[in-house]
Structures are given as structure tokens and as C-alpha cells.
C-alpha positions as CSV (number, residue, x, y, z in Angstrom):
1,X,0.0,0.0,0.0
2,X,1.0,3.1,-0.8
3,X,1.1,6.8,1.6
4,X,-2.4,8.0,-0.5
5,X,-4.1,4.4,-0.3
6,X,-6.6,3.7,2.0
7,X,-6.5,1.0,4.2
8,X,-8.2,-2.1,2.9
9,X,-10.6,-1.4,6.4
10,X,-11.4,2.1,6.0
11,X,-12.7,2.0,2.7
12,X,-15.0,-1.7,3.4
13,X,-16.1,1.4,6.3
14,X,-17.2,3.2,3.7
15,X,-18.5,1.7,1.5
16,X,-20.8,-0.1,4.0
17,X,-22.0,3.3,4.9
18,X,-22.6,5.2,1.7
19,X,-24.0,2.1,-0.7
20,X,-26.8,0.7,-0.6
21,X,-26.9,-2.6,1.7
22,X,-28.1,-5.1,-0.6
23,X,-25.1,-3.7,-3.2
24,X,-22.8,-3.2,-0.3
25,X,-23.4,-7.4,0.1
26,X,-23.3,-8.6,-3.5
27,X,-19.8,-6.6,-3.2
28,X,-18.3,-8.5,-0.2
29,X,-20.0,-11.7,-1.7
30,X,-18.0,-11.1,-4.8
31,X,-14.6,-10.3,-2.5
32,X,-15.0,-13.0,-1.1
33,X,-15.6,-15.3,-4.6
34,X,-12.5,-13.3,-6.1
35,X,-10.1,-14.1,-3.6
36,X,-11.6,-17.9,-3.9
37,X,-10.5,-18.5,-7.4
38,X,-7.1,-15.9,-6.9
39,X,-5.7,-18.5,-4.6
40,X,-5.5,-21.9,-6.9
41,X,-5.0,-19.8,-10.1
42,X,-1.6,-18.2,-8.2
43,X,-2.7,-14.9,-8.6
44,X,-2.6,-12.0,-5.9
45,X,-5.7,-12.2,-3.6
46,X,-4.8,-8.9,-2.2
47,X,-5.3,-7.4,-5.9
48,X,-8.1,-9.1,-6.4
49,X,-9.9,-8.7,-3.1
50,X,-9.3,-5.0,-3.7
51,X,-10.6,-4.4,-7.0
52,X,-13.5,-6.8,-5.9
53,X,-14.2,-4.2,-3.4
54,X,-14.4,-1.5,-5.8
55,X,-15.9,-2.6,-8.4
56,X,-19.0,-1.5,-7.8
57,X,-18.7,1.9,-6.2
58,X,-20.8,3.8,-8.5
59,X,-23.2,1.2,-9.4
60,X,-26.0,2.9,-7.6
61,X,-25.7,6.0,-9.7
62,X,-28.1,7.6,-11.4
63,X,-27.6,7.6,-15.7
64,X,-27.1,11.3,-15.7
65,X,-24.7,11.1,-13.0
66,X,-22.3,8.5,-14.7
67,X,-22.7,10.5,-18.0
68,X,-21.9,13.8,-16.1
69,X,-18.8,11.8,-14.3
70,X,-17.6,10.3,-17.6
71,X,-17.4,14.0,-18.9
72,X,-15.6,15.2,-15.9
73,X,-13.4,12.2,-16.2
74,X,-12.6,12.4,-19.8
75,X,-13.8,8.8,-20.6
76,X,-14.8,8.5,-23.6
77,X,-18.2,6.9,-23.9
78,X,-19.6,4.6,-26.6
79,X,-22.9,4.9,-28.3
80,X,-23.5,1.6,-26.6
81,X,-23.0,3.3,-23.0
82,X,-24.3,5.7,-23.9
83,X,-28.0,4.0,-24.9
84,X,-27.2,2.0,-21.4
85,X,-25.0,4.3,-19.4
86,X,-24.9,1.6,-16.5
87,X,-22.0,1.0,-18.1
88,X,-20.4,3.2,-17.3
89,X,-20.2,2.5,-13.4
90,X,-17.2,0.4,-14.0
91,X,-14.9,3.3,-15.7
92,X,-16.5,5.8,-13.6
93,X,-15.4,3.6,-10.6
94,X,-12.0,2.6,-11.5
95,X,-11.4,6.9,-11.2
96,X,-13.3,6.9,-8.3
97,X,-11.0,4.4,-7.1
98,X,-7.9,6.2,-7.9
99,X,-9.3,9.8,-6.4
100,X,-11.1,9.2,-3.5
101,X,-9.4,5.7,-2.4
102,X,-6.1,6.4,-3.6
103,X,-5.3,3.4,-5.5
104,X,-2.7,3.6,-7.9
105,X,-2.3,0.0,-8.8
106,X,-3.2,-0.4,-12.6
107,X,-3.8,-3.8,-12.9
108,X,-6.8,-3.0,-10.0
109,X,-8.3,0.1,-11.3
110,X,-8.3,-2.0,-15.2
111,X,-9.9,-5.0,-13.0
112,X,-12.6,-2.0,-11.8
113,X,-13.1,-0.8,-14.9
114,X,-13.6,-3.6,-17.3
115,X,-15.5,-5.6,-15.1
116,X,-18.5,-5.5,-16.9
117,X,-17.8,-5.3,-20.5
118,X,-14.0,-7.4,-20.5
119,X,-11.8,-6.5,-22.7
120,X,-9.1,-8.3,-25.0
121,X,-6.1,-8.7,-23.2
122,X,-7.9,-8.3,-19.9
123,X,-5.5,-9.0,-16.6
124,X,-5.7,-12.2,-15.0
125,X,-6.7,-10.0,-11.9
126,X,-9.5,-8.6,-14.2
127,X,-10.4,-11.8,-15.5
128,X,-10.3,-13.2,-11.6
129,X,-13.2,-10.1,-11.0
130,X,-15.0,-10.2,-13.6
131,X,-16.0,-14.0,-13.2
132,X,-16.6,-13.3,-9.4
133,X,-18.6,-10.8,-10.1
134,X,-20.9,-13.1,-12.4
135,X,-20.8,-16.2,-10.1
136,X,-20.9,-14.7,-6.7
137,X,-23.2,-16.8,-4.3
138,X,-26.1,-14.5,-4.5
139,X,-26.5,-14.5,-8.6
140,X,-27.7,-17.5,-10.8
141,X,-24.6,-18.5,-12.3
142,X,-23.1,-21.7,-11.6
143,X,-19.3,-22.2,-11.6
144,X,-17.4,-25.3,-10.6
145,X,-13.8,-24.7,-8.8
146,X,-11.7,-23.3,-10.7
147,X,-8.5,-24.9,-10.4
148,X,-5.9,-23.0,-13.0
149,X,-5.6,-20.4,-14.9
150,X,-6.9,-21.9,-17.9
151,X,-9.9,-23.1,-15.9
152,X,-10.0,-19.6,-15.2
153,X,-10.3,-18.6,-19.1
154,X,-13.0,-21.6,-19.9
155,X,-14.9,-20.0,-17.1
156,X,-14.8,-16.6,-18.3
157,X,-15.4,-17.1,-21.8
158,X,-18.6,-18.9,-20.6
159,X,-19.7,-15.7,-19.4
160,X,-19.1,-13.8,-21.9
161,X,-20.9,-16.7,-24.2
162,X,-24.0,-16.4,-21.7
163,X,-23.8,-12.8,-21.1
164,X,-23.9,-12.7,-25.6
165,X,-26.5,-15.1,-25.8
166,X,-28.9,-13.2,-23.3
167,X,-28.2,-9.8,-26.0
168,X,-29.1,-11.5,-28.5
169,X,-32.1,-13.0,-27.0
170,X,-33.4,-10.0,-25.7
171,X,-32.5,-7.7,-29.0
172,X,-30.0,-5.8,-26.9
173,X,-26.6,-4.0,-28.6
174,X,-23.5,-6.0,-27.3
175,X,-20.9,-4.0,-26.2
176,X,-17.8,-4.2,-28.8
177,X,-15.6,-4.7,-25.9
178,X,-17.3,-7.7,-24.9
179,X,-16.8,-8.8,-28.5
180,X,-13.0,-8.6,-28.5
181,X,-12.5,-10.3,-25.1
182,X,-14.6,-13.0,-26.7
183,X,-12.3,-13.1,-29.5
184,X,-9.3,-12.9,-27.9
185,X,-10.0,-15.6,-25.2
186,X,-11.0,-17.9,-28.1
187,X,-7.5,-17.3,-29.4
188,X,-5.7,-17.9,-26.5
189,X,-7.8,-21.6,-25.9
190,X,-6.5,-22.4,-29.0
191,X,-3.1,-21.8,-28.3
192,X,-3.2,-24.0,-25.4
């Protein structure tokens, strides 16, 4: 930890008072799940249980809000975010993160901030988060273990398969992000 991070404690503190409770659980549901796979997939817990934490900061805002932050952030926003500006919570969070937690750590605020679309090239921290977000006890996705990394990447592209099956299903855009992750994990199982 660095002299501007907060301690791992203070900002569970807060968190648990400003969100919402029922968020404020999925969140230390999906800490919890994150650090779970971290651990056989040899990959830092502390990372992950971190960016776990955060991920959903700004989940609770309001569309304008995230739209106004993204502005005042300088994210650039997709006309796919911007028909759904939920998300956006995850890039809005990951500077969140960084400005009013203090966390500096890249591969965590990228784990924040691509949690909900992926991305090609994603982390294995981000990959560790963004499967524990999906398949966190209180959601209806079911996961086995997973004992490895490539477990890890099976599990992931899963839920990007699921997460492109229910778009299409329901006659919703996909985001392109979510398009390239799919297509880069498909070329890394087949250079296994």
C-alpha cells in the first residue's frame, strides 16, 4: 500500500456506509468469490480482493450522473454506454477508485473498470473479477472450482458466451468490448 491508499478497512467502512446494503453485500460476496479463485490460479488475492471491493462503487448512480462523471473524467463513452449508461459505473469507478481511495495499482483500477464489459487482453486480476462478479453466491450463475488459470479462461469465456446469448435474445446492442475479449480468449484456448 502506498502513503495515499486507504487502508483495505477504511474504505470496506465506507462503502458499507454510503451504498446501498443489498449492493454493499453482492460486493463482499463477490470479494469473497474473487479471492476464492485468486488462490489456486496463483494470482494475488490482495489485488483481487481489492478491485473486488471497488468494483461496484458507483453502481447505484443515477444515468445522468455516470454521463456527467464520464465527462468530468474524460472517458470516452460509446454509443452503446451511452444508450445504457450503467456501463459506465465500472470506468467511472476505477477513477473513483484512484481519487477518492487512492489506489494507484493499474492492474486494480483496469480490474474496476472492465469488469462489466471485458476487454481483450484483460488481466488475470481482471479476468479473476470479472468472473466473481458473475458467479458470486447471490447471482444464478453456476461455476465449478476453478483450479488454474486456464480453468479460469473456460470460465470466463462462458460468461461472456451467456452474457452474448442473453443480448441477442433479448434484442440488446452488445458492447464491442465484450466482442473482443470473446475473441481474444477464443485465441488464446486455442493456443493452449
Amino acid at each position: 500500500m502506498t502513503s495515499n491508499e486507504m487502508a483495505v478497512e477504511d474504505i470496506e467502512e465506507r462503502l458499507r456506509a454510503d451504498l446501498p446494503r443489498d449492493l454493499y453485500e453482492h460486493i463482499a460476496r463477490t470479494r469473497v468469490r474473487a479471492v476464492e479463485i485468486a488462490i489456486p490460479c496463483d494470482v494475488d488475492p490482495e489485488k483481487c480482493g481489492l478491485a473486488a471491493l471497488l468494483h461496484d462503487c458507483c453502481r447505484h448512480f443515477s444515468d445522468p450522473w455516470l454521463l456527467n462523471l464520464a465527462v468530468e473524467f474524460c472517458i470516452v463513452v460509446s454509443d452503446v454506454e451511452r444508450d445504457k449508461p450503467v456501463l459506465l459505473h465500472g470506468p467511472v469507478g476505477a477513477e473513483m477508485a484512484r481519487r477518492n481511495f487512492g489506489v494507484t495499482d493499474e492492474e486494480v483500477l483496469d480490474a474496476i473498470r472492465y469488469h462489466t464489459t471485458g476487454r481483450a487482453g484483460m488481466s488475470i486480476v481482471g479476468q479473476v473479477v470479472y468472473l466473481a462478479d458473475k458467479t458470486e453466491p447471490g447471482k444464478q450463475a453456476i461455476v465449478s472450482k476453478v483450479r488454474s488459470r486456464s480453468e479460469l479462461r473456460s470460465a470466463v469465456l462462458g460468461q461472456v458466451d451467456g452474457l452474448v446469448l442473453r443480448c441477442v435474445k433479448n434484442a440488446h446492442p452488445i458492447h464491442p468490448l465484450s466482442i473482443e475479449m470473446r475473441n481474444w480468449l477464443l485465441e488464446a484456448r486455442a493456443e493452449d
